[in-house]
LUMGU-516804 format. One line per field, with one value per residue (C-alpha): chain; residue number from 1; x, y, z; residue in one letter. Coordinates in nm, 4 decimals. Example, Ala and Ser with C-alpha at 12.3 -4.5 7.8 and 13.67 -1.06 7.14 Angstrom:
ch: c(A	A)
i: c(1	2)
xx: c(1.2300	1.3670)
yy: c(-0.4500	-0.1060)
zz: c(0.7800	0.7140)
aa: c(a	s)
REM end
This chain:
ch: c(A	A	A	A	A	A	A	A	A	A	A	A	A	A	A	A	A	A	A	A	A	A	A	A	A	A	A	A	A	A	A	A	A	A	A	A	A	A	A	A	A	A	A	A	A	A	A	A	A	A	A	A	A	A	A	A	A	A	A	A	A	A	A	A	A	A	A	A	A	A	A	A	A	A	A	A	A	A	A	A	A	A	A	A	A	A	A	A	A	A	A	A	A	A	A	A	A	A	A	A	A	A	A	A	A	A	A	A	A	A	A	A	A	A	A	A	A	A	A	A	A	A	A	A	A	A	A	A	A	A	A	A	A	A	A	A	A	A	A	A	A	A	A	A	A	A	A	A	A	A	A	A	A	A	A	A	A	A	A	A	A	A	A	A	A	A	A	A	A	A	A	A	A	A	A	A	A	A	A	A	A	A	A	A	A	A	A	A	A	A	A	A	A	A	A	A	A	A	A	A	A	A	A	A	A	A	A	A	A	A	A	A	A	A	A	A	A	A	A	A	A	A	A	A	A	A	A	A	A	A	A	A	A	A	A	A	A	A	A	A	A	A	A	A	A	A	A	A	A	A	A	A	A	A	A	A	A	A	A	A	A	A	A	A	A	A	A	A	A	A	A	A	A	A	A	A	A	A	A	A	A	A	A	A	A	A	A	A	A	A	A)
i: c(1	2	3	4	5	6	7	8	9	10	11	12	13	14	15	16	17	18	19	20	21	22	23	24	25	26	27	28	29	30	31	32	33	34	35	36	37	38	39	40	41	42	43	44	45	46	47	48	49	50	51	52	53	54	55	56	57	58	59	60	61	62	63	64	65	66	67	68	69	70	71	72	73	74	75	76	77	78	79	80	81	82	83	84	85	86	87	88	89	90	91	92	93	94	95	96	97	98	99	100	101	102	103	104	105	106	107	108	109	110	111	112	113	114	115	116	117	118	119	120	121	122	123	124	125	126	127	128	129	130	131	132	133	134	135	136	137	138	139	140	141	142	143	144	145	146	147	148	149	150	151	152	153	154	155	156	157	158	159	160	161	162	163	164	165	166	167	168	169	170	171	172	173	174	175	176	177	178	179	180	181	182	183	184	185	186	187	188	189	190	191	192	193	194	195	196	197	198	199	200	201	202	203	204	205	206	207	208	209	210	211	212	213	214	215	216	217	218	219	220	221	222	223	224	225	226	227	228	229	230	231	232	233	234	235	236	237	238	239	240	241	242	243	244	245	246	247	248	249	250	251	252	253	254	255	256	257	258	259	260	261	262	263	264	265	266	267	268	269	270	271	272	273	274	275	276	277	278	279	280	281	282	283	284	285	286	287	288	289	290	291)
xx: c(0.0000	0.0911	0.2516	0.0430	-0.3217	-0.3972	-0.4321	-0.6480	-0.9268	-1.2550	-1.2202	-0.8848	-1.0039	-1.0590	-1.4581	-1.6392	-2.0184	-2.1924	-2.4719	-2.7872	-2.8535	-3.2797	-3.5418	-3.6498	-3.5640	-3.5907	-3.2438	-3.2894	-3.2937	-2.9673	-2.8306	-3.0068	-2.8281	-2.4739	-2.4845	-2.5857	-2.2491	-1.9850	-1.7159	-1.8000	-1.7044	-1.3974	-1.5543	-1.8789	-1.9006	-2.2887	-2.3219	-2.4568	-2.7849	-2.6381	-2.8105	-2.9644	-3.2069	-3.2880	-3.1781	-3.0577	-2.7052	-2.5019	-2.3624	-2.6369	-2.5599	-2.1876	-2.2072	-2.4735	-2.1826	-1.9697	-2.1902	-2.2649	-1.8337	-1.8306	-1.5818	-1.7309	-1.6273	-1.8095	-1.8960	-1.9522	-2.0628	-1.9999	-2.2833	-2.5251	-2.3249	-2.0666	-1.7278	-1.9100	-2.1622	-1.8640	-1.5870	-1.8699	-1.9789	-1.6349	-1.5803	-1.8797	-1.7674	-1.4087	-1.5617	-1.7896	-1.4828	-1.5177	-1.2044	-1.2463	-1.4217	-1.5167	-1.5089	-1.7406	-1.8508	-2.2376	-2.4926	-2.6927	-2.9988	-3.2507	-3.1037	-3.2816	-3.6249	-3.6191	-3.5565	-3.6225	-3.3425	-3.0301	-2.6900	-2.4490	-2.2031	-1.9483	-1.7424	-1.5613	-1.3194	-1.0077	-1.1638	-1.3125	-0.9600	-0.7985	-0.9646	-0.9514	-0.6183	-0.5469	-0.7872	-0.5661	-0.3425	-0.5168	-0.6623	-0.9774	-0.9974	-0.9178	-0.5932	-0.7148	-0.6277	-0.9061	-0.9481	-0.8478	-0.7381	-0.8894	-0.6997	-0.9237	-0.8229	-0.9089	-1.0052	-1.1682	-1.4501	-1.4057	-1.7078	-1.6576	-1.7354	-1.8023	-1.5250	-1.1702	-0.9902	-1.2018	-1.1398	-0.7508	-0.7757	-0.9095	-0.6299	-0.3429	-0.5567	-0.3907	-0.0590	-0.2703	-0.4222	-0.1086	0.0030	-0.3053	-0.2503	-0.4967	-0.5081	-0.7321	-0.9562	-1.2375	-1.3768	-1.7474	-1.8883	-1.8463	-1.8074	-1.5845	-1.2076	-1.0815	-1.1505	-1.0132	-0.6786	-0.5950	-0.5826	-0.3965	-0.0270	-0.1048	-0.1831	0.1425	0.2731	0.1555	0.0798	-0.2619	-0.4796	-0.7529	-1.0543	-1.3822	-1.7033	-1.8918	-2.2829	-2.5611	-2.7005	-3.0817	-3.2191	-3.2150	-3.3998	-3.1783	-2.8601	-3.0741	-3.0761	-2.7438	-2.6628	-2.8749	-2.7627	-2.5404	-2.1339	-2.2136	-1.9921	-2.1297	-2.1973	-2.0368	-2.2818	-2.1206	-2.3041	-2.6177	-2.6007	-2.5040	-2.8214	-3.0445	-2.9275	-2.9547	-3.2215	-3.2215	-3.3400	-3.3605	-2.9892	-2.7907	-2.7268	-2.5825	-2.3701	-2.2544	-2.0905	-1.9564	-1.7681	-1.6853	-1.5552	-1.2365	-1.1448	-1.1941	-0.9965	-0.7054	-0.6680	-0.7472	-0.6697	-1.0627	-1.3874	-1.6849	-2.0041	-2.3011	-2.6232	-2.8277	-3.1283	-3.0890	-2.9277	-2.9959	-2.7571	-2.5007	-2.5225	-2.6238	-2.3162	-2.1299	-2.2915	-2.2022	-1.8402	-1.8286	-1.7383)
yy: c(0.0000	0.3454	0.5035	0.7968	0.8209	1.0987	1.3212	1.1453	1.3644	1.1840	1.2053	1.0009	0.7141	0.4106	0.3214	0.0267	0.0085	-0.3285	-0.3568	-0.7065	-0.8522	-0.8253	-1.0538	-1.1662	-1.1906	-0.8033	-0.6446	-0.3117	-0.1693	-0.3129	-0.1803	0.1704	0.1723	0.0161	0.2834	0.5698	0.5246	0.3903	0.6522	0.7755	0.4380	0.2637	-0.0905	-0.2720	-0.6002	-0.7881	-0.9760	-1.3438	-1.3886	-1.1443	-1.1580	-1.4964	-1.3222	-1.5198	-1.3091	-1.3965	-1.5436	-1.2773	-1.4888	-1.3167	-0.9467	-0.9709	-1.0860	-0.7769	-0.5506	-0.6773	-0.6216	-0.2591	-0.2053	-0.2285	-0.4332	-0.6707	-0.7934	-1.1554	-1.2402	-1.6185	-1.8151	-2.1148	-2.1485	-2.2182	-2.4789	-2.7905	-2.7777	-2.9150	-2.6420	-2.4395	-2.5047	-2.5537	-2.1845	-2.0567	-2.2402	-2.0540	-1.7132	-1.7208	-1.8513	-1.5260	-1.3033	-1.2891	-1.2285	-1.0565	-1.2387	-1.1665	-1.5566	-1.5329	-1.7918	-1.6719	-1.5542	-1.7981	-1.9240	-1.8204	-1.4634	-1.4421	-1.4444	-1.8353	-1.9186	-2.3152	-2.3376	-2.5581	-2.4659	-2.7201	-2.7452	-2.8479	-2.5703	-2.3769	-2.0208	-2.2517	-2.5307	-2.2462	-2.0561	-2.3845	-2.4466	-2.1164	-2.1010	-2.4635	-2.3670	-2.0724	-2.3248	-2.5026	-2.8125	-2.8989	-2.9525	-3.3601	-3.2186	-3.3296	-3.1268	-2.8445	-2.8078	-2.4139	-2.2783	-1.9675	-1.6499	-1.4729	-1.2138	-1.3832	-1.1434	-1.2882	-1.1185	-1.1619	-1.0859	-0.8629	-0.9558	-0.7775	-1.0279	-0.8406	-1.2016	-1.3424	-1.0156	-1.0826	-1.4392	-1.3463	-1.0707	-1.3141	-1.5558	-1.2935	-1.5317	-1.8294	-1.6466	-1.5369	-1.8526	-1.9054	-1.6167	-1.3484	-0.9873	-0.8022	-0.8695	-0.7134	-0.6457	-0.6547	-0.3399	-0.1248	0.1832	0.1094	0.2461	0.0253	-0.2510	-0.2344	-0.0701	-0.4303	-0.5401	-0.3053	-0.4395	-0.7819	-0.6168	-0.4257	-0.7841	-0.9665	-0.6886	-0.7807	-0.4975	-0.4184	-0.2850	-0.1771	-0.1452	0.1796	0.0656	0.3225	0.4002	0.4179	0.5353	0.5417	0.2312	0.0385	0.1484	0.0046	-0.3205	-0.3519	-0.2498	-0.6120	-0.8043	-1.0735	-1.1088	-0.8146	-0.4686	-0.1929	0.0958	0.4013	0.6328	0.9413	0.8061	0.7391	1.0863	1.2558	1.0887	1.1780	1.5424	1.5780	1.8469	1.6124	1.3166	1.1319	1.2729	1.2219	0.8796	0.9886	1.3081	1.0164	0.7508	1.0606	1.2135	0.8706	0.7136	0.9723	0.7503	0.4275	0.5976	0.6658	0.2657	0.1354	0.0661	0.1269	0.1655	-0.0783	0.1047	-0.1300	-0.0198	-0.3099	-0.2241	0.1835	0.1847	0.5484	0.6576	0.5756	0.8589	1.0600	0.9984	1.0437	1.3560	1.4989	1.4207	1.5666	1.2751)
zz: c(0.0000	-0.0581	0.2580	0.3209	0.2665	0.4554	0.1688	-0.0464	-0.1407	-0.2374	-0.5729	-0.5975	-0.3681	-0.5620	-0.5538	-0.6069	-0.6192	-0.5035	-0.7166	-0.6769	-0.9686	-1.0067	-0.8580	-1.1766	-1.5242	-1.6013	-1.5892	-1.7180	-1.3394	-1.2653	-1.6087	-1.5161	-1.1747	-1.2724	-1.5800	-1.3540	-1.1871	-1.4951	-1.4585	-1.1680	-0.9967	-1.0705	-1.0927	-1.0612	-0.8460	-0.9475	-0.5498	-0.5446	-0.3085	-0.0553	0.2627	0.1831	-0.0597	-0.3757	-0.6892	-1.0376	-1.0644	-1.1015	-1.4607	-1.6647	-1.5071	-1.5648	-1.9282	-1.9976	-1.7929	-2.0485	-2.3445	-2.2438	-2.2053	-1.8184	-1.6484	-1.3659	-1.1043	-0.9725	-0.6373	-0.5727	-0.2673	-0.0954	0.0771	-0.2898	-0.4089	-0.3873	-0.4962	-0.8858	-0.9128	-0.7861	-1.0522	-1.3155	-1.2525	-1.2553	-1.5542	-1.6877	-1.6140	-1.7254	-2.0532	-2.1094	-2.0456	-1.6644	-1.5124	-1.1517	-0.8830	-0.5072	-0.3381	-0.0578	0.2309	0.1689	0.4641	0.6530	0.4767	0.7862	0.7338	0.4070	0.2246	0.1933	0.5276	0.4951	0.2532	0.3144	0.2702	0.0945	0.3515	0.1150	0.0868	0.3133	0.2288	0.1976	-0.0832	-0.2602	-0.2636	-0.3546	-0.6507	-0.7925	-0.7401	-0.8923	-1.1987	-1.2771	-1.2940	-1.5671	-1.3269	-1.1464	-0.7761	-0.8212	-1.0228	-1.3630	-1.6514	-1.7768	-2.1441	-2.1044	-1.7977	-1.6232	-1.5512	-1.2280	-1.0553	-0.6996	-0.4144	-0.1044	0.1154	0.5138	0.7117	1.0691	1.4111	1.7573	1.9080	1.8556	1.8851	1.5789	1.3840	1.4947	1.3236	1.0603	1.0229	1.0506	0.7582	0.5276	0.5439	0.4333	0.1406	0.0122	-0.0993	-0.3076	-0.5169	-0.3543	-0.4932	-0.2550	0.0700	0.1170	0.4668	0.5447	0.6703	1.0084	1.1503	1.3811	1.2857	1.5316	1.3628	1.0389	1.1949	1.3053	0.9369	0.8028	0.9260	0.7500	0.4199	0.3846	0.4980	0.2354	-0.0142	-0.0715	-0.1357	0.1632	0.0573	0.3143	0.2720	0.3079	0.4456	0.4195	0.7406	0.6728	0.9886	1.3726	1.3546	1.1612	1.3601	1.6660	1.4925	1.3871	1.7662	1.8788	1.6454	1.7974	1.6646	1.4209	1.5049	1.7112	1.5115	1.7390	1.9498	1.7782	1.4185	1.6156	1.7336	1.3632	1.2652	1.5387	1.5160	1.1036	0.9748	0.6532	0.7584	0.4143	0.3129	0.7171	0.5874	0.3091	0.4769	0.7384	0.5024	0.3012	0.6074	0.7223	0.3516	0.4032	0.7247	0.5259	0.2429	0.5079	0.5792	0.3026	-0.1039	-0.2117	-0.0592	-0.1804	-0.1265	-0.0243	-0.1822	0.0015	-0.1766	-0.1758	-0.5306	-0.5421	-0.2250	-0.4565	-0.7092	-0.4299	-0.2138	-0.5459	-0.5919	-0.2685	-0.2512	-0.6253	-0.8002)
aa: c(x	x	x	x	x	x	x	x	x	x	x	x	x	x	x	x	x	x	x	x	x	x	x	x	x	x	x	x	x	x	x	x	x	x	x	x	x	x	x	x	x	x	x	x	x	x	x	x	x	x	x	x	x	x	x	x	x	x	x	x	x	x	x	x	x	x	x	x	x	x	x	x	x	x	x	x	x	x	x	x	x	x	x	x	x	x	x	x	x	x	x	x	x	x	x	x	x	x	x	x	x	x	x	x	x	x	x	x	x	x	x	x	x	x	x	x	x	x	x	x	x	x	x	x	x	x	x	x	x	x	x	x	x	x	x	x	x	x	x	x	x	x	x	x	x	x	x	x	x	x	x	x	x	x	x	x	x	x	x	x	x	x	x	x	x	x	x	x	x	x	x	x	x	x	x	x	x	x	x	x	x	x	x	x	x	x	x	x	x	x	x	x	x	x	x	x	x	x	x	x	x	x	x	x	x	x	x	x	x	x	x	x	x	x	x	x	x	x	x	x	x	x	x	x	x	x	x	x	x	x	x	x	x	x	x	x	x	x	x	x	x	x	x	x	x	x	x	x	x	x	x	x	x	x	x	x	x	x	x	x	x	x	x	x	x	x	x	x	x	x	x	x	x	x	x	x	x	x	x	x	x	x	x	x	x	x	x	x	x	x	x)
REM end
């Protein structure tokens, strides 16, 4: 990483924008929203049943980012499929010209819309980083030979906790996923600092890049909820009260990730902002910071 951020004005920090693919076959609202940031943003990640929510596979999106000239970047899960479905999809993206992905370990099912629905229990982060790695390499997971190898960009996503000692193993895990060839981690949400200081010393380590997400805080209400919600971080009392105390109460959201994006921008190689079904905070945070 660079040695100083401290300087970086909002307009040089490197952005990504987390957009869902749709609930249903129609994708000219994803196009609408992933277009209404191209070149404001510097890339476009399409997420894969974030949250447990059934959506489309984020295949069809990516190849329709591609069509339209945008660059995407591919989140997959672990949690959808065994380590067949797995290869077979990755197989499937680097085919259509896919060559960034996100590998995630996936939400619980109860989280989500579908809560009766089963997880596969097959894969966990390390298989999943395995067989990337080994299908870079022009073999499948068993070590036979593929007909074609892939070439992906392989960046991992590591969820937060509350618990600073799992947040410190999870830190140190940036040894491990050196040797399989990872560019960039990307850490899930918060607003605490604190947090994703302890990271930062294992990314210059390794020289992966560390990217954090930027989450739009809604409302009071929903910073009351993430405050209950067991092993998830604390968001701070001071963002509770910038909220509270905001004349604009539809915008204070927007004027908190804003001010609060420079601090990520300080730490970190990129910010990922986190739409989570408020597409249009995007432009507007994009808007404000004058990018």
């Amino acid at each position: 990483m660079e040695a100083d951020k401290s300087s970086i004005p909002p307009q040089q920090t490197r952005l990504i924008a987390e957009i869902d693919p749709p609930k249903g076959t129609r994708l000219d609202s994803f196009l609408d929203n992933a277009l209404r940031v191209r070149g404001r943003v510097d890339s476009v990640r399409v997420t894969d049943g974030e949250h447990a929510i059934m959506r489309m596979s984020p295949l069809a999106p990516c190849l329709a980012l591609l069509e339209k000239g945008v660059t995407p970047t591919m989140i997959i899960n672990g949690r959808d499929r065994n380590r067949i479905s797995f290869q077979a999809d990755l197989l499937c993206a680097s085919a259509m010209g896919i060559k960034h992905i996100v590998i995630k370990e996936g939400h619980d099912p109860t989280e989500g819309d579908q809560p009766v629905a089963r997880s596969s229990g097959d894969l966990d982060l390390a298989t999943m980083l395995k067989c990337a790695s080994m299908m870079n390499q022009g073999k499948d997971l068993a070590g036979e030979p593929l007909e074609g190898a892939t070439d992906f960009d392989i960046g991992v996503y590591l969820e937060l906790s509350d618990d600073v000692n799992l947040n410190r193993e999870r830190a140190e895990y940036f040894i491990q996923l050196q040797s399989f060839g990872v560019s960039s981690v990307t850490l899930g949400p918060t607003y605490d600092i604190n947090i994703v200081e302890q990271f930062v010393p294992f990314a210059e380590q390794t020289g992966i890049k560390l990217l954090t997400s930027l989450m739009f805080l809604k409302s009071v209400t929903m910073i009351r909820y993430l405050n209950n919600l067991a092993g998830v971080p604390s968001v701070p009392q001071e963002f509770l009260k910038k909220m509270m105390q905001s004349p604009d109460k539809k915008m204070s959201g927007v004027g908190v990730a804003a001010e609060f994006m420079q601090e990520l921008a300080e730490l970190s190689d990129g910010v990922v902002l986190l739409a989570l079904g408020w597409g249009e905070r995007i432009t507007e945070l994009l808007d404000l910071i004058e990018r």
